[in-house]
C-alpha positions as CSV (number, residue, x, y, z in Angstrom):
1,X,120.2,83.1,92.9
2,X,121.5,86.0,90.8
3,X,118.2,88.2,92.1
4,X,118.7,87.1,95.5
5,X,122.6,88.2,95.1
6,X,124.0,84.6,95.9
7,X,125.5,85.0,92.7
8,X,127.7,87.2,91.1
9,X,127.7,87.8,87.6
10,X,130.0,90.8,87.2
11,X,132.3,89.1,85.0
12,X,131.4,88.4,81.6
13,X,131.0,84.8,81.3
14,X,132.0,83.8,85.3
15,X,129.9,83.1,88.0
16,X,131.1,83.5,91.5
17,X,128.9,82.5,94.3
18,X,128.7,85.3,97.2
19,X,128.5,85.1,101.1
20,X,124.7,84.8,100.6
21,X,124.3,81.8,98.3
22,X,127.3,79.8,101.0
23,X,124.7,80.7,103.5
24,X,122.6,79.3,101.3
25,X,124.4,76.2,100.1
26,X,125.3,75.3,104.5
27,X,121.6,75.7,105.0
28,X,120.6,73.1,102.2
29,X,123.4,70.9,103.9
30,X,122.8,70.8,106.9
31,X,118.5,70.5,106.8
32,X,118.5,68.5,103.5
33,X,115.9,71.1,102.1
34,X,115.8,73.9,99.7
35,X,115.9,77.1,101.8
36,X,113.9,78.7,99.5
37,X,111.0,75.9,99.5
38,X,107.7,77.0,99.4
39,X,108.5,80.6,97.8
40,X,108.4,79.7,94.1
41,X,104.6,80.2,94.3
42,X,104.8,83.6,96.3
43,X,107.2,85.1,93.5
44,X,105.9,83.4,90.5
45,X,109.2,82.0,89.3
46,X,108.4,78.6,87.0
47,X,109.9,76.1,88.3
48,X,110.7,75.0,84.3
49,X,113.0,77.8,83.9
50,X,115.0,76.9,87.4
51,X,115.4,73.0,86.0
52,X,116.8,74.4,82.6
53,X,119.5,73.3,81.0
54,X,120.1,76.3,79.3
55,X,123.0,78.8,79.6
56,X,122.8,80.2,82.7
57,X,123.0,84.1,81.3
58,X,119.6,83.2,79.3
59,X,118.1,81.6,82.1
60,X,118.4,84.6,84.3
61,X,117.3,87.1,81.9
62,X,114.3,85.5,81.6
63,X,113.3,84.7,85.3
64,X,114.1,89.0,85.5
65,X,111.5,89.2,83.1
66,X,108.8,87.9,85.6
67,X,106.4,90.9,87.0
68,X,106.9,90.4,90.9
69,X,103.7,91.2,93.3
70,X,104.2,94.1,95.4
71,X,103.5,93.3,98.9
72,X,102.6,94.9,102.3
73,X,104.8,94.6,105.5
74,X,104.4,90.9,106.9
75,X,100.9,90.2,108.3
76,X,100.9,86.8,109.7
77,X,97.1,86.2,110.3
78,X,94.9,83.4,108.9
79,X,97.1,82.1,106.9
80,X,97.4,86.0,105.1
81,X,101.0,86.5,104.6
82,X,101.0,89.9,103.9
83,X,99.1,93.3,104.9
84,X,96.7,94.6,102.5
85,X,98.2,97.1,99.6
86,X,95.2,97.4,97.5
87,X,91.0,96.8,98.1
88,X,91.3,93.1,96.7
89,X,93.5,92.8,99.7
90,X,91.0,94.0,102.2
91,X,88.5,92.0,100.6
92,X,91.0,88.6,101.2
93,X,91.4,89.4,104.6
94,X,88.0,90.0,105.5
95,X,87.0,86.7,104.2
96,X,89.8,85.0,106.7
97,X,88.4,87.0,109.2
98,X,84.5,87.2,108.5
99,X,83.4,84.1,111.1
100,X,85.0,85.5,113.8
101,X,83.6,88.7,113.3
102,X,80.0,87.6,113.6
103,X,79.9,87.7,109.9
104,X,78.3,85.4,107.0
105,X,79.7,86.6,103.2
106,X,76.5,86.1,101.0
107,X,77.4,88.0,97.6
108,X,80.4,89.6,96.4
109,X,80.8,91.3,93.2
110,X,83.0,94.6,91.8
111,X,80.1,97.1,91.6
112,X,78.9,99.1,94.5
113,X,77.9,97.8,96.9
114,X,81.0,95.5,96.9
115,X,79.2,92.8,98.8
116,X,75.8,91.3,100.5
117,X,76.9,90.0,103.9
118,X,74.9,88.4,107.2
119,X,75.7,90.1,110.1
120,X,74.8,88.9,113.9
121,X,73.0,91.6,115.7
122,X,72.9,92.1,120.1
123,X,69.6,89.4,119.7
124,X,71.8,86.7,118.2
125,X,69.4,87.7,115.2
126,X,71.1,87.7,111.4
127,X,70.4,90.9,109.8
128,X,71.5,91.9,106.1
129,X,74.7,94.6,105.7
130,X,75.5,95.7,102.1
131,X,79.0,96.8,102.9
132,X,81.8,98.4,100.3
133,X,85.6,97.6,100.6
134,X,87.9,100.2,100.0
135,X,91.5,100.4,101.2
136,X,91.1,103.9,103.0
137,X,88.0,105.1,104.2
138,X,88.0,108.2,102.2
139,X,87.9,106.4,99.2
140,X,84.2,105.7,99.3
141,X,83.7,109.2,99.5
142,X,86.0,110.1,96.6
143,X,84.2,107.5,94.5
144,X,81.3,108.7,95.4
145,X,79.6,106.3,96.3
146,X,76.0,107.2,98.2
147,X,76.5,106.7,102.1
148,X,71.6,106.1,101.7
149,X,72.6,102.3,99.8
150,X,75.2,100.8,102.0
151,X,75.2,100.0,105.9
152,X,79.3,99.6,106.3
153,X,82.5,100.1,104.9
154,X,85.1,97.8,105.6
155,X,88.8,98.9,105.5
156,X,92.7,98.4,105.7
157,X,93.3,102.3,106.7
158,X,90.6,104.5,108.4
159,X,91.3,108.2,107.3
160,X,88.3,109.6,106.7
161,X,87.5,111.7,110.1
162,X,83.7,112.5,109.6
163,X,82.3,109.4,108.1
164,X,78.8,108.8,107.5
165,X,78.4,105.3,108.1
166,X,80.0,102.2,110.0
167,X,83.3,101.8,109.0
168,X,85.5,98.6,110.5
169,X,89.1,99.0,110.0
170,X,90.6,95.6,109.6
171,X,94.7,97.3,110.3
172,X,93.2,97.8,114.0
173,X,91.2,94.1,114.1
174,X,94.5,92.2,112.6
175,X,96.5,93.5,115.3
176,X,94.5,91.6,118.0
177,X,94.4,88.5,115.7
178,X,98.1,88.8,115.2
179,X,98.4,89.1,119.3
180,X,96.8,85.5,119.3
């Protein structure tokens, strides 16, 4: 409550509860439920150290302590909460996504190429695609990775202007999923 600033600690040894955690409290009220259920997973807080008994000063210290995730702006497709921040994050959302794009995810590991897909060509034929995952574009180039042993790149952010293979951009895909 302290981190979300329903509490106010300023005082050496008093708690005050702020606008925010009333809010908070009315909410609770009036639905029965925690207003905060189903976020303990998404910022990693252990549920052991919100049930303690000890003082509340300690308490806090130690759920301060817990490394947050960074996050992208709010996504909302496939069950993906966030946008991508990172290549791991690409990779996620492609795999929500892979189905409906006339994809079949055979292989994935962290080497180049990132991954061994099926891919559904104008016959209705399945044809193999090694493909490499890189949040921009450009990255496959500054990694320099050789355009002769992969078919596509798959990315969050397309920034690399004379590309020398396929490149899907999932930012511009996400937006018609998110229209749905």
């Amino acid at each position: 409550m302290k981190r979300k600033g329903q509490l106010d600690g300023s005082e050496h040894g008093i708690w005050k509860i702020t606008p925010a955690g009333r809010e908070r409290v009315r909410i609770s009220k009036e639905t029965a439920r925690d207003p905060d259920a189903g976020l303990v997973k998404l910022h990693g807080i252990d549920l052991e150290i919100i049930n303690t008994a000890e003082n509340p000063e300690k308490a806090f210290q130690e759920m301060e302590n817990i490394r947050q995730h960074e996050t992208g702006d709010i996504l909302g497709v496939k069950g993906i909460v966030y946008e991508p921040i990172n290549e791991q994050g690409v990779i996620l959302l492609f795999a929500a996504l892979a189905d409906e794009l006339g994809f079949q995810i055979e292989a994935v590991r962290s080497e180049f190429p990132d991954a061994l897909l099926r891919r559904k060509n104008i016959k209705g034929n399945w044809t193999n695609c090694k493909v490499e995952f890189e949040y921009k574009s450009s990255s496959f180039k500054t990694h320099g990775h050789n355009p002769k042993q992969c078919d596509l790149i798959i990315c969050w952010e397309h920034d690399w202007k004379e590309y020398p293979i396929e490149v899907i951009c999932l930012k511009e895909i996400a937006k018609k999923f998110k229209e749905k």
